[in-house]
N, C-alpha and C positions, 0 to 999 in steps of 0.2 A: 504494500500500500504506500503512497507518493503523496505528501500533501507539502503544505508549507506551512511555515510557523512563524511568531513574532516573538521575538527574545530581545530584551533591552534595547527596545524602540528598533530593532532589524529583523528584515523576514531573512528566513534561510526558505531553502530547498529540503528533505528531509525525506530518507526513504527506508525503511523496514525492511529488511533484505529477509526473503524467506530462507529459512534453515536449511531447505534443502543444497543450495547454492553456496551458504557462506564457507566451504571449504574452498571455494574457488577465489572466494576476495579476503584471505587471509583471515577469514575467520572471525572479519568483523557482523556485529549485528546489525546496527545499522548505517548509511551514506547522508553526511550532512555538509551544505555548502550554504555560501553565503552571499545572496540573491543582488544586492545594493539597490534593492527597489524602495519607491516610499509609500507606496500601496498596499492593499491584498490585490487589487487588479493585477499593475504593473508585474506582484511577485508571481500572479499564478502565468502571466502571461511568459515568463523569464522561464520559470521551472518546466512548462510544456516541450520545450526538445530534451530536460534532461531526464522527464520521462520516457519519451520515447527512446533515448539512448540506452535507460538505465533496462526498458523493457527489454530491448534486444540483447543486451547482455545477460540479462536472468535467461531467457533464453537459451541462449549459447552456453550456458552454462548447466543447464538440463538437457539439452543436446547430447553434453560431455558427459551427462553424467550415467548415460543409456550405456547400461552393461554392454561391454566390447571384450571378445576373444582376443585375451593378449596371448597366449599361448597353445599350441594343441599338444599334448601330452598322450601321445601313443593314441588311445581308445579312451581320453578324456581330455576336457578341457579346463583350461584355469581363464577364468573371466574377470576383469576389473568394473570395480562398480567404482563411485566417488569414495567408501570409503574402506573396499576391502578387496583382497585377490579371494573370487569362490572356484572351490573346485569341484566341478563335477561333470556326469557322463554324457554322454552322447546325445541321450535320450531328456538332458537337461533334469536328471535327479541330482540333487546336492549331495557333496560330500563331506565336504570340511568349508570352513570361511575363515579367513585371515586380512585381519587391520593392514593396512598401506603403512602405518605405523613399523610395523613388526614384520611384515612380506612375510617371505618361509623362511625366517633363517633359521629357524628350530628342525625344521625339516633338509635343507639344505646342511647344517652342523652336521649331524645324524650322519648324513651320506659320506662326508669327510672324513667323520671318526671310521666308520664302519669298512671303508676302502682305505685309506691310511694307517689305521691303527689298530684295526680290530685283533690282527693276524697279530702285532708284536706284544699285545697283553694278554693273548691266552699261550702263547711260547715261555710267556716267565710264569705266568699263573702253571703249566705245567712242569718247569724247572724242578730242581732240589728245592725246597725250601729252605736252603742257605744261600742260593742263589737267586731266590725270587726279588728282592729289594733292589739289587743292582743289576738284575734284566730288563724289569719294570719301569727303569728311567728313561726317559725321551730324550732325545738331542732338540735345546731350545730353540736354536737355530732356525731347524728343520721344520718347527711347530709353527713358527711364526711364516718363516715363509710358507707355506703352505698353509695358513688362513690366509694371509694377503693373497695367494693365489686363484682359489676358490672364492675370493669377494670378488676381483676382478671378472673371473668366468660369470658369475651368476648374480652382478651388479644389480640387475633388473628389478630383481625378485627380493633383493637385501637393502633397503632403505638406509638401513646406520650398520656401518661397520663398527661400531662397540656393542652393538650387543651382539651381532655375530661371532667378535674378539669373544665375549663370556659363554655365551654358547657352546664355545669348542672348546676350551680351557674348561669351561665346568664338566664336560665331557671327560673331557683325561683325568680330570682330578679325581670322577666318581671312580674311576676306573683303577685307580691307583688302591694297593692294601698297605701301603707304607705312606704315611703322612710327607715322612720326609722328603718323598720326590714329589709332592703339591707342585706344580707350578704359579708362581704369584704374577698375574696380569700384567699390574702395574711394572716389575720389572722386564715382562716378555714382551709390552706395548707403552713407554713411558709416554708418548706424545699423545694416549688418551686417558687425558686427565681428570675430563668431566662426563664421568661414564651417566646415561640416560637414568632418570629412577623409575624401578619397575616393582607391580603387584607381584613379581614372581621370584620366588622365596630363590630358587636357586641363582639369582643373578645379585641378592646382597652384597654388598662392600666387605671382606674376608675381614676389618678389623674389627666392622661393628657386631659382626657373628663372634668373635672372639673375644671382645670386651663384654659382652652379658648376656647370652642368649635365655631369657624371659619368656616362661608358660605359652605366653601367646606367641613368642619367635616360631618355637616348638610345632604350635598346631598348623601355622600359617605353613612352614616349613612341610609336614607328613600330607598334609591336604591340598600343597602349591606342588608334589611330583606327582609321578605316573602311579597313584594307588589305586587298585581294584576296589576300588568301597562305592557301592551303590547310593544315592542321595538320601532314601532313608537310615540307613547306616552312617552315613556323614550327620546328620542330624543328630543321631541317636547319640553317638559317640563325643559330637562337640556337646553335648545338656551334660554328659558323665564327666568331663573334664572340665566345663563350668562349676561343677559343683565340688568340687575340687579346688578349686581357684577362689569360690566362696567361703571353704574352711579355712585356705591359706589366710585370704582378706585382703592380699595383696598378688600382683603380679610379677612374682616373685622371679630370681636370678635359674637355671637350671643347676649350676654349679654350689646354690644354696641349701636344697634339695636331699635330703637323706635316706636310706632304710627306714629308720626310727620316723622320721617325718611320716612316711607311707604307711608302713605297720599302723598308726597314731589313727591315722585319717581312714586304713580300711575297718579298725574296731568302731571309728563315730557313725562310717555307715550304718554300723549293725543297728542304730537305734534311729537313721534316718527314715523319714515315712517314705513308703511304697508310693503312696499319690500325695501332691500338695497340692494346696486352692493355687492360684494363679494370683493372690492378693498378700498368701505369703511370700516373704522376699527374706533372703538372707542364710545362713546354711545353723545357725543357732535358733534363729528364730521360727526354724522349720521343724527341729527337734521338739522345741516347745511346744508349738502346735501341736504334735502328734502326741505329746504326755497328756496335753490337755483335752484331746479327742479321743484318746485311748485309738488312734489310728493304727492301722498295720505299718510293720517297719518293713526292710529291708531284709531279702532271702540270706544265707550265705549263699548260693547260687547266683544271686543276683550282685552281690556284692562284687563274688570271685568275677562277674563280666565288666563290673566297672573296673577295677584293677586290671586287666586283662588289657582294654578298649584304652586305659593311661597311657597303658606301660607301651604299647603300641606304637601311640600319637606320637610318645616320647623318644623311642628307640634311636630318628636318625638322627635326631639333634644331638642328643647324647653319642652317638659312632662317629660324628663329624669330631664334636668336642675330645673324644677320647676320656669321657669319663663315664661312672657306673648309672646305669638305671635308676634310680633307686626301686621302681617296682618289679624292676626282674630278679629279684632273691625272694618276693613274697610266695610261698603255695598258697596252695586251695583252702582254703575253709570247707571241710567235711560239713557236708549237709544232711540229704537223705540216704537212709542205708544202703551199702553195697547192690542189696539185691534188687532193690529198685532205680541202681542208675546203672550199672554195669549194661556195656553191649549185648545184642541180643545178635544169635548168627541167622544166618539168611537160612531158608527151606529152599528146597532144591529149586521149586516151581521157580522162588525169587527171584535164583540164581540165574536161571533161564530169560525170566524177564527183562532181567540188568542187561545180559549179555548177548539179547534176542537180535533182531534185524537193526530195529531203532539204537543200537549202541552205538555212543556216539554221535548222533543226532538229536538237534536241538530241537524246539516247537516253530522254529521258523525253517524247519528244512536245513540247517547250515550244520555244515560237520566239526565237531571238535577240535582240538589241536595235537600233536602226536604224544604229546605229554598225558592228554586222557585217558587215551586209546593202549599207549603201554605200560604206563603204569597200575592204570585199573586191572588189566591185564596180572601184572606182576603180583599185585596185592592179595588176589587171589589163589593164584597158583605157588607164593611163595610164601604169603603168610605173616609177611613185612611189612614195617610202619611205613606211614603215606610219604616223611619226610626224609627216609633214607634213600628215596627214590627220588625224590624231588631237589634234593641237593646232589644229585649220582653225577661224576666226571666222565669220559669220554676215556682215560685212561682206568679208570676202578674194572674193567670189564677186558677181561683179558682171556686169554687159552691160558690153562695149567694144568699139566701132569693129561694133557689129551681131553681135558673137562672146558667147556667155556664157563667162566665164571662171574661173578659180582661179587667186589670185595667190599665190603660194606663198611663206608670209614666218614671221617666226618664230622658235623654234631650230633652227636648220639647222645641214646638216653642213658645207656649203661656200659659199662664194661661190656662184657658178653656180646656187645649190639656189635659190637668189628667182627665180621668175623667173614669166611667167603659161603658164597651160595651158588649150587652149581643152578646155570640159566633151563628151567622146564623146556622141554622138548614141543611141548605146543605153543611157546615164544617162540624157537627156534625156526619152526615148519613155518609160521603167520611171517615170518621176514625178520625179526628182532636184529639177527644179526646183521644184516644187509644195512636197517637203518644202523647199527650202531660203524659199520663202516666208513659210512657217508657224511657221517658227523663229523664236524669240524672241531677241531682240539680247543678243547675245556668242559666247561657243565654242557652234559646230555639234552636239557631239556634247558634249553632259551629263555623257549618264552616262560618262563615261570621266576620271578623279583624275589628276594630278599626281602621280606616286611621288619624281621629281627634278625638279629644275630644268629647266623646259621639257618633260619626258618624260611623257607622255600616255597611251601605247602599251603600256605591259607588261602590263595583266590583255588588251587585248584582243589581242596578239601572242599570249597561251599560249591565250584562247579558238579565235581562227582557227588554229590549230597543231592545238588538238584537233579544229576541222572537219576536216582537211585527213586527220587520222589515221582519225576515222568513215567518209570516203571512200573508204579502203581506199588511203590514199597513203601507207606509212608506211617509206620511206626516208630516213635522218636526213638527209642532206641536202637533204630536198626540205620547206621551210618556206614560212613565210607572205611570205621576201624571195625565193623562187624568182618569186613571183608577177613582179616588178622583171627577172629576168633572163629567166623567159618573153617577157616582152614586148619587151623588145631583141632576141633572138634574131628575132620574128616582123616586127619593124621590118626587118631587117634581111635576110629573107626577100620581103618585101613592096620591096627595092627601096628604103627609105628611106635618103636618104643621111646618114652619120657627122653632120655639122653638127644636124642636125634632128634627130635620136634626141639629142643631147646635146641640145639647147636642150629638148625635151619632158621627156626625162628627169630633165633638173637635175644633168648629167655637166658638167667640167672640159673646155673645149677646149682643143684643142691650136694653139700658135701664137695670134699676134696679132691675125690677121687678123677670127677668129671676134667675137672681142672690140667691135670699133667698129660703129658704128652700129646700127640697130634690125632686126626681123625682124616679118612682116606676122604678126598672127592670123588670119585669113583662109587664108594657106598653110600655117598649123602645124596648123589644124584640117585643112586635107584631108591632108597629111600623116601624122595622126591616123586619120584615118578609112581611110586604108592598109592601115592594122596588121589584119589580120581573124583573129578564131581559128574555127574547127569546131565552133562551140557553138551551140545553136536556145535564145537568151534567151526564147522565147514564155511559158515557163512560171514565168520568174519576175517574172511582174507577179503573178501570184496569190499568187506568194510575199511580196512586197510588202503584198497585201493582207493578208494573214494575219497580219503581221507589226504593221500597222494596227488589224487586230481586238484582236488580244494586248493591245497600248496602250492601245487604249481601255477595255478590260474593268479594267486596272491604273488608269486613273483614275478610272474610275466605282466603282472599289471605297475610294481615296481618298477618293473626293468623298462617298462616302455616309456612310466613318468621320468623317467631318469636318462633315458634318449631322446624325449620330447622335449625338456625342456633343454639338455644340449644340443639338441637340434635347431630349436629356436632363437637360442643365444648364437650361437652359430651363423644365424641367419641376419642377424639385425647388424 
């Protein structure tokens, strides 16, 4: 809208720039000029061409701002709007969308790490471990020019080379298990000085993470990376660590933080109420209420999941920092009896259903990822925890004495838990060994994050939990660690004796004697091949396949974004 106005006896011009446009006139709101009429005649008479002028520019400027294919990427396009690059297919379904702001450099970093460096961090992460710290180090050199390289190639797409600079350096640093080869920015890029500020936890300033990383550093940090936590679990989990920060009363240092603080704070739960009005406020005054309502308090079960959902949030701030949890030394609060919380084993039918056509498929038709498919696999036929499978290396899996094996090492829960396992012979016939060939040196299974220390297993525990529930298995006690007591049961049915279901399984023997000397692979695999369930495996080799196909359509859709878009740089 264009009027004119009189301010201290002078009309101006004065125009309202609509919102959509003002990224094009630097972002102002509105255009005011100074008319020198002594009228409203004269003025309006004065302001009518710089209407018409200003029109034609709004114009032109919605013109501009009509989605254009800046790039074609294989069998997708990336599109510019006025205020973001979108990505998506042919058929113009969305993919992703990115701020002009930020372009891809997050995606672009990735690809630099991944073809630069991938290969020289699991060469030391496989090394001696006397040797890992001083493999593990990068030539600065090399790091630097090759970011400025890669800005260059893919200028388009990368608005600000600082945050591309942190991008790639916070890349190598995740990547690093020795602190001491961190690389510091500021000394591998001194001439950027005034790096951009960002909502995104992992591009903070390294000294102000190191002068006091604070409760809320903490959450912004576990909830600003790549964590599997669905929105209602993000909710749930931020109210459990509010309330927590309510008994603190302050927002307190991490490094302030103790055992005795947490132990302290999981006993006050015990007397917190279960529900509060929404009028109570305060984490004392919430206890009161519920004395004075005789309300329900807090389960130990319930308890044990807010210390759980903490200790979580808290994990990487604390692995950055290098210092203790405070709530990873607390256990459980024993709640209800053994025999009504202990796993339940699956009934054959079950078994059948888990393992039926649909394994491995989702409710939208889309097939799992290979970490599903053979570790669930494993779980059953070997009788192992979900997590010594989900932490497995690429070297733990070897030929010994004519046996292929799994050596089982790691974070374990016990002693006993190392020990080797020879690989079931229905892994072997479905391909196991093929994919373990093909794998590229370090942890077996990718896609699967570190949430804690050593813990590998939490997004794909709750994925196989929802297989388990699509099957139509859905008694709470019947989970992805029934898998583990299925299998003892059928050992155990099958005639196998106590010694050997404990050596397989990575159980605690009893008595001394278990303990000395060695045990043949040879008799642990027939042993092994004992165990038999009710299950006709024929049909999941096709599953396998399928699961193959999926992969490879997911790389070849990589691999074309990744020649499309140097084909278009290329071109300009």
């Amino acid at each position: 809208m264009a009027y004119v106005q009189q301010k201290n006896k002078r009309w101006y011009f004065r125009l309202v720039l609509p919102e959509d446009v003002r990224p094009h006139f630097k972002n102002l709101k509105e255009i005011t000029k100074t008319l020198g009429a002594a009228s409203k005649r004269e003025a309006e008479k004065l302001a009518s061409p710089l209407i018409a002028e200003w029109d034609t520019k709004i114009k032109g400027a919605r013109a501009a701002n009509a989605r254009e294919t800046v790039f074609t990427l294989g069998p997708l396009r990336v599109k510019r709007s006025a205020n973001s690059f979108d990505l998506e297919t042919e058929d113009g379904t969305p993919i992703s969308s990115h701020s002009l702001r930020e372009g891809l450099f997050r995606e672009v970093a990735r690809d630099w790490f991944e073809h630069h460096w991938r290969a020289h961090f699991d060469a030391a992460a496989k090394s001696h471990y006397t040797e890992h710290e001083v493999k593990e180090r990068v030539d600065q050199t090399t790091v630097r020019a090759g970011i400025n390289s890669h800005f260059e190639i893919y200028r388009a797409i990368l608005p600000s080379l600082p945050r591309f600079i942190q991008a790639c350096v916070g890349l190598i640093n995740r990547n690093m298990k020795y602190q001491s080869n961190n690389l510091d920015w500021k000394a591998l890029f001194p001439e950027s000085k005034n790096l951009p500020n960002t909502d995104d936890f992992d591009y903070y300033q390294e000294e102000t993470l190191l002068k006091g990383t604070t409760i809320s550093d903490a959450i912004k940090e576990y909830f600003g990376r790549a964590h599997d936590v669905r929105p209602k679990t993000e909710q749930l989990w931020r109210a459990r660590i509010g309330i927590f920060q309510e008994w603190l009363g302050d927002d307190v240092r991490l490094t302030h933080l103790t055992p005795t603080k947490a132990e302290e704070f999981r006993k006050a739960l015990l007397e917190f109420p279960a529900r509060r009005p929404a009028a109570v406020k305060g984490f004392d005054a919430s206890i009161a209420w519920a004395v004075e309502k005789k309300a329900k308090r807090l389960t130990g079960q319930t308890v044990n999941a807010y210390t759980n959902a903490i200790r979580a949030i808290l994990y990487p701030a604390c692995k950055r920092l290098s210092i203790r949890n405070p709530f990873a030394e607390l256990g459980a609060i024993k709640g209800k009896p053994r025999s009504e919380t202990k796993y339940l084993d699956f009934a054959d039918e079950e078994i059948k259903a888990i393992f039926g056509k649909n394994f491995c498929l989702d409710g939208r038709g889309k097939y799992a990822e290979p970490s599903d498919y053979w570790i669930m696999l494993g779980l059953i036929l070997h009788g192992g925890r979900i997590n010594e499978w989900a932490q497995a290396r690429k070297d733990q899996f070897l030929v010994e004495n004519g046996v292929f094996i799994f050596k089982v090492s790691g974070t374990l829960k016990t002693e006993a838990s190392a020990r080797a396992v020879p690989i079931h012979s229905a892994m072997l016939t479905l391909g196991f060994r093929d994919f373990w060939e093909k794998a590229r040196p370090g942890r077996l299974f990718t896609d699967l994050t570190e949430t804690e220390e050593g813990q590998f297993a939490a997004a794909l525990s709750k994925r196989c939990n929802r297989a388990i529930d699509r099957a139509g298995v859905n008694a709470k006690r019947k989970v992805v660690h029934s898998f583990r007591h299925t299998w003892i049961t059928k050992a155990r049915d099958a005639d196998v004796e106590k010694q050997w279901t404990d050596i397989i399984a990575g159980h605690e023997t009893e008595g001394q004697g278990p303990k000395y000397g060695s045990y043949s692979l040879r008799m642990a695999k027939e042993k092994l091949e004992r165990v038999r369930f009710d299950l006709d495996m024929t049909h999941l080799a096709e599953v396998w396949q399928n699961i193959q196909l999926a992969q490879k359509r997911t790389a070849r859709l990589k691999n074309a974004i990744k020649r499309g878009v140097a084909g278009a740089l290329a071109d300009r």
